[in-house]
N, C-alpha and C positions, 0 to 999 in steps of 0.2 A: 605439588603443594596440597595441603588439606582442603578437603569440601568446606564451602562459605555457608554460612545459616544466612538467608536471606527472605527477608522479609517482603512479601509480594503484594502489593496493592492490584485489584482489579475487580470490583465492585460488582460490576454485569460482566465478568467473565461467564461464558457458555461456549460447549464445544458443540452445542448441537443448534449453533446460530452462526451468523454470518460474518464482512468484517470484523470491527472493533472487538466485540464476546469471543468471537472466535481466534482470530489475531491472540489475544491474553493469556487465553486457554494452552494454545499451540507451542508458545514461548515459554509458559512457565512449565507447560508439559516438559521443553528440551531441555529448561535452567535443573529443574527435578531430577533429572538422569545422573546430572555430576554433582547436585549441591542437595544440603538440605534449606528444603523450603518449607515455608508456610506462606498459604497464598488465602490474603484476607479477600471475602467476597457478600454479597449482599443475598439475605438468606433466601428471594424466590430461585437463584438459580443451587442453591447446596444439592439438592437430591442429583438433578442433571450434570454437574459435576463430579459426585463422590460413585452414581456409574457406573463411568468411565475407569472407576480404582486407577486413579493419577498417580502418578512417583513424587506427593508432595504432601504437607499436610492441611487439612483448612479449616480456615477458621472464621466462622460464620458470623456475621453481624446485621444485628434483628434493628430494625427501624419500623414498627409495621404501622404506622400511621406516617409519618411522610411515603413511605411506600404505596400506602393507599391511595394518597394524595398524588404521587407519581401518575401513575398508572391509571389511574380515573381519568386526569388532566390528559394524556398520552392519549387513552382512545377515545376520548370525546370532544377533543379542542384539538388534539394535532391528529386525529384517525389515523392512529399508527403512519405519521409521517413521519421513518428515523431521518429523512435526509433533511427536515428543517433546521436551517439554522436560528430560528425562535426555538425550537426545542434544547438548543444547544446551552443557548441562553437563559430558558427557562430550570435548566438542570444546576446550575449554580449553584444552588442553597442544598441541593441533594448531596452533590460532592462536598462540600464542606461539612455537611453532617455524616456521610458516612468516614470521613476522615481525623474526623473530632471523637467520634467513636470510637474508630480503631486507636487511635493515640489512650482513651480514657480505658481499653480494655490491654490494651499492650505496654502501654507505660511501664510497668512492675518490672517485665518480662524483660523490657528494654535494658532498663537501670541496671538489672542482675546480669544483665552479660549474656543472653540467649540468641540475639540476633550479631550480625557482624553488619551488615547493611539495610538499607531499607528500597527497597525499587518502585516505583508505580510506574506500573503499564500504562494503567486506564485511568481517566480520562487519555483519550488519545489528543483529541483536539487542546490545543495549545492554548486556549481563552480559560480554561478552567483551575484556575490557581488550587494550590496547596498548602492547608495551614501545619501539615507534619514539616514541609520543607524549616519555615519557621519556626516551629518547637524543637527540631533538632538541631539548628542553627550551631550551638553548642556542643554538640555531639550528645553521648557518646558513639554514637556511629553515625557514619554519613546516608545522606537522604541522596541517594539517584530517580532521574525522572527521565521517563520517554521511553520508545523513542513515542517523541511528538511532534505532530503535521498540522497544516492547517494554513489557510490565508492565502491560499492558491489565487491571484486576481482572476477575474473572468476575461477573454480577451477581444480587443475591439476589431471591430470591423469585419466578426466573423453573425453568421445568420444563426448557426448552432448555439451562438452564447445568447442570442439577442432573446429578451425576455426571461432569461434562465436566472439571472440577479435575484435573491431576493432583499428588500428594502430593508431586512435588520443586519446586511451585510455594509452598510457603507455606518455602522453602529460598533461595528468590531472591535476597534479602537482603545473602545473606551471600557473592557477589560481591564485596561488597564489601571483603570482606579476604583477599582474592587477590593474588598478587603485582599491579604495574602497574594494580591497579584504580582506585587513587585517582590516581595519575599521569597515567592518558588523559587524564580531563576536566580536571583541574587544570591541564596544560601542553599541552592542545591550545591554538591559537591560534582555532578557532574550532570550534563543534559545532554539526550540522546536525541539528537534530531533527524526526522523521517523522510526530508529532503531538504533540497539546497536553499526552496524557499525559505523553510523556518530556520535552516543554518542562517540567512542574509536577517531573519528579522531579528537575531540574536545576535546578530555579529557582537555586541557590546562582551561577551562572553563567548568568547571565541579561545578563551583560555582554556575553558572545557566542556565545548560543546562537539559532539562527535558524530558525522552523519551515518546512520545506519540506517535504511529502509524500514520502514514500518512492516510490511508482508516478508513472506516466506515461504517455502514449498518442504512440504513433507517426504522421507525419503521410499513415503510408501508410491510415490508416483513412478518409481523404476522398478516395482514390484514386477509388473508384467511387461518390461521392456520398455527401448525409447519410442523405435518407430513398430508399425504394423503393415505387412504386406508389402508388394511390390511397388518399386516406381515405378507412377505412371508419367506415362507421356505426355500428359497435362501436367500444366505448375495448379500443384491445389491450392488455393488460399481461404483464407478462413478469419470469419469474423466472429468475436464473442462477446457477448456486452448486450444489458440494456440498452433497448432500441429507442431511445431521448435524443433528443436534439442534441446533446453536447459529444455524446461519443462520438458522431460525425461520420455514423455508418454511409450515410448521402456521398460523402468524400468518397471513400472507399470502393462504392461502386462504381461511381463515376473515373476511379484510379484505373479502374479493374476491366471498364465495358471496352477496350481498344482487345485488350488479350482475348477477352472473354466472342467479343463479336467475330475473331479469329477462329473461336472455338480452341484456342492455344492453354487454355485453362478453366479451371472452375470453381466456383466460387461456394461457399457453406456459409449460411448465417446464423449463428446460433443465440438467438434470446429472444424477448416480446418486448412490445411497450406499446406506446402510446404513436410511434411514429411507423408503426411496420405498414401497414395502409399505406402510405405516400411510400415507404420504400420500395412494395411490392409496385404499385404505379410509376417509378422510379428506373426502376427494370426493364417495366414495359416500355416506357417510352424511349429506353437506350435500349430496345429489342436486344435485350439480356436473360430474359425471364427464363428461357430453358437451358441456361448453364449456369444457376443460381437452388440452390435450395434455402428455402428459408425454414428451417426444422421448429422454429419457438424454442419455448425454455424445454431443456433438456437438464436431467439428472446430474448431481457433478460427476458420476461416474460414465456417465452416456457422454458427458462431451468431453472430460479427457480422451476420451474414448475414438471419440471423432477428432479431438483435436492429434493424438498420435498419426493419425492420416495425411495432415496436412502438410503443404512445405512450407507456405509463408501469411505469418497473421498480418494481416492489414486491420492496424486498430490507431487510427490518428484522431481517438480522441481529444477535443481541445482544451479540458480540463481533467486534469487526472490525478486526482492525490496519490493513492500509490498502486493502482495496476495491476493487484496479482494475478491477474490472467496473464501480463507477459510473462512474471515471473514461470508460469506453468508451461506457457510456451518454450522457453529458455528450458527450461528441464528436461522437454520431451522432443528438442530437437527440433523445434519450428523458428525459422527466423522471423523474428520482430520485426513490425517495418511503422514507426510507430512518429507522433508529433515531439520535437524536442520540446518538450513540457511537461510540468508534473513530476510524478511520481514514473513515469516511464523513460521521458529524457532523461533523468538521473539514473538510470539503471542501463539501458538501451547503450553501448559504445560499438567502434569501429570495426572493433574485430567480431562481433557477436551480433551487427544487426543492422537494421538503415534506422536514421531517423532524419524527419525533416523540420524548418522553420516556419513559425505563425508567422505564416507573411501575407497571405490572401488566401479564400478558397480556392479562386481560379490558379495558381504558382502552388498550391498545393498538391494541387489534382497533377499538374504537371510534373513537378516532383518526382510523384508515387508511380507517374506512368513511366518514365526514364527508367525507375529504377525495378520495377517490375519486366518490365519488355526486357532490361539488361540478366537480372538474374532466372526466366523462361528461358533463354538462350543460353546461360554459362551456370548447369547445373554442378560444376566442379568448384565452382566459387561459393556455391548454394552449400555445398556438404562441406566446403572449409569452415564458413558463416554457423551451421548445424552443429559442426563437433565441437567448436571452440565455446558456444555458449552452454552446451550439455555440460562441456567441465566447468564452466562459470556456476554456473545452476550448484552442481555438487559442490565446488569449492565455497563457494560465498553465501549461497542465497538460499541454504537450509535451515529450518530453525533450528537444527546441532550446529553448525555452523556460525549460525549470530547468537547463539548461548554463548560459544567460546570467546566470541568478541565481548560479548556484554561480560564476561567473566575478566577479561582484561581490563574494561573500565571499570568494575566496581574494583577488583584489586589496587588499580593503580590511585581511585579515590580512597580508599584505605591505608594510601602509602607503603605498599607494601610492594611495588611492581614500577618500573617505570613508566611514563605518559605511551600509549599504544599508537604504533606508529599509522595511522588509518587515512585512509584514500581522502584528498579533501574533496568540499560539497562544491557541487560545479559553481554555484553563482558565488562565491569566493572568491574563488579562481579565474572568475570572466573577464577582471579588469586584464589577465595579463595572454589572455587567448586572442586568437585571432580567428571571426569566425568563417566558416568553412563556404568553397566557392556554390554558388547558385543556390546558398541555403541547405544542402543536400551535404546532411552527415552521412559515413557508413564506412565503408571497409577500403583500405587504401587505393587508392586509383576509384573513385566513387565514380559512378557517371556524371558528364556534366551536360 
């Protein structure tokens, strides 16, 4: 078939930043390979973009006084906190002006027949309506949105979430009667949802909502091979992740201190926060601490790096939007071992990993130690677990890979392609599942 002109929304796309900028960046870099793009973005990130000499064209749009106004507000009321959800909130009137923009600078463009679709990336979080979805309503081409995540609950009864709420989250809701809020998903022609949660909070459009992961892995991660070095006789496991209360590094060692006290394994901890102090005290008092490294933040190429070493990531985060660390995992041949939640449960299946149930700390810990103690012992099941998610990684979870996928939805919302036959989003699917014994998903015959 012909290359699509499609139209890219992504505001703060940056390839030399983190998540969401980066995410944008990554995807429309793959959609650019096969299609002509033009990817609208907001003008402090243009220079850091154009770079890069991207496979797209862009097209810069100037705000510089709400920008100011951004950005002032940003380090002196939220001191660069991206992970507020008041910022999220706060950023409303921005999205809708940088999208009121683009419509006032692309309109002409539209009309004439230049674009065939319109996508937006970014916003990623799903509270932030769109008034292009609205003006295109009518065509002449369709408005695609997502993928978009978002709305993950916090879960009870665990200590990692407790205090972690913050108070404009139980305000979410009410998104919904903002201007364009009901208009996005109503006159999108199709929405790309980033897990199973936002698949369930859309159900009502389930006509044509399609779950796709938000993240992705680049094919430059098999540049230097999958693994590094020999097996060793220790199961290596390995944690990556801000060290917060919610990724639930605590779990994980306490998963880990039965092997580890055996000296049967060793453990790597790769990041900092606010909680490394108690974890390091954590170690010590499960007299762990000399089969534990705890490295800090490390480089993304210093911890692929390390993460190629490992056999198995122990990351039972209790809230996870989307995870790209397992993703990375998965690509380099380390089995996941990871909480069914989130953005990781939706990715994490049976033949490619363990995952277990929010059911308690203490039944979690248990869990982790079953199934670690079981795969120390049966490193052959370890390397079936290893290959099968390496091809998963290539097959599915590349951003060449999800361009191709988002190339079938936008086709098939263009009418030009039939509806894409695509994996459904788990929490769809739960009413007709049966869940798995002792909590303990993984690979058939799981331990019980």
């Amino acid at each position: 078939m012909s290359r699509l002109r499609i139209l890219v929304l992504a505001p703060d796309c940056n390839p030399d930043s983190i998540t969401g900028p980066l995410i944008s960046y990554s995807q429309a870099e793959a959609l650019g390979k096969s299609h002509e793009v033009t990817l609208a973005i907001r003008s402090p990130y243009e220079d850091v973009v154009r770079r890069r000499r991207p496979p797209f064209a862009v097209e810069v749009i100037k705000l510089p006084w709400l920008e100011r106004i951004y950005y002032w507000t940003l380090r002196y009321v939220f001191k660069d906190d991206y992970r507020s959800q008041a910022l999220t909130a706060f950023g409303y009137p921005f999205a809708v002006a940088f999208e009121w923009a683009v419509w006032r600078r692309m309109r002409a463009r539209i009309s004439a027949g230049e674009f065939d679709a319109v996508l937006r990336l970014m916003p990623i979080t799903a509270v932030l309506p769109s008034p292009l979805a609205f003006l295109l309503r009518r065509g002449p081409i369709p408005f695609v949105i997502g993928p978009v995540n978002g709305g993950l609950p916090w879960p009870k009864g665990f200590s990692q979430a407790d205090n972690q709420k913050q108070w404009i989250s139980s305000l979410r809701n009410l998104y919904r009667f903002l201007p364009f809020a009901r208009s996005t998903y109503r006159d999108a022609a199709a929405i790309l949802a980033g897990s199973s949660q936002t698949c369930a909070e859309f159900v009502e459009f389930r006509d044509k909502i399609f779950f796709l992961p938000e993240n992705g892995v680049s094919n430059s991660l098999w540049e230097n091979g999958v693994r590094r070095g020999e097996r060793s006789e220790k199961l290596e496991l390995i944690f990556i992740g801000g060290l917060v209360p919610y990724k639930a590094c605590d779990l994980a060692l306490r998963a880990a201190a039965p092997l580890l006290q055996s000296e049967l394994a060793h453990f790597t901890v790769i990041g900092d926060g606010p909680e490394r102090y108690r974890l390091e005290q954590l170690a010590r008092d499960l007299r762990i601490e000399k089969t534990i490294s705890f490295c800090g933040s490390l480089s993304h190429p210093e911890t692929m790096q390390r993460l190629r070493q490992a056999d198995v990531m122990v990351f039972p985060s209790v809230r996870e939007f989307g995870g790209a660390v397992v993703f990375e995992a998965l690509a380099l041949g380390v089995v996941p071992l990871v909480a069914d939640f989130g953005g990781p449960g939706d990715i994490v299946h049976e033949e490619i990993g363990f995952k277990v149930l929010l059911t308690s700390e203490s039944d979690m810990v248990s869990q982790m130690q079953k199934i670690l103690f079981v795969v120390a012992q049966d490193r052959d099941r370890l390397e079936r677990l290893r290959a099968k998610g390496t091809s998963y990684a290539r097959d599915r979870l590349t951003w060449d890979a999800k361009a191709q996928t988002i190339t079938q939805i936008v086709r098939w919302a263009m009418g030009q392609t039939s509806k894409p036959d695509l994996p459904p989003p788990k929490l769809l699917a739960a009413t007709v599942a049966s869940p798995p014994k002792n909590g303990i998903v993984g690979e058939t015959g799981s331990p019980g």
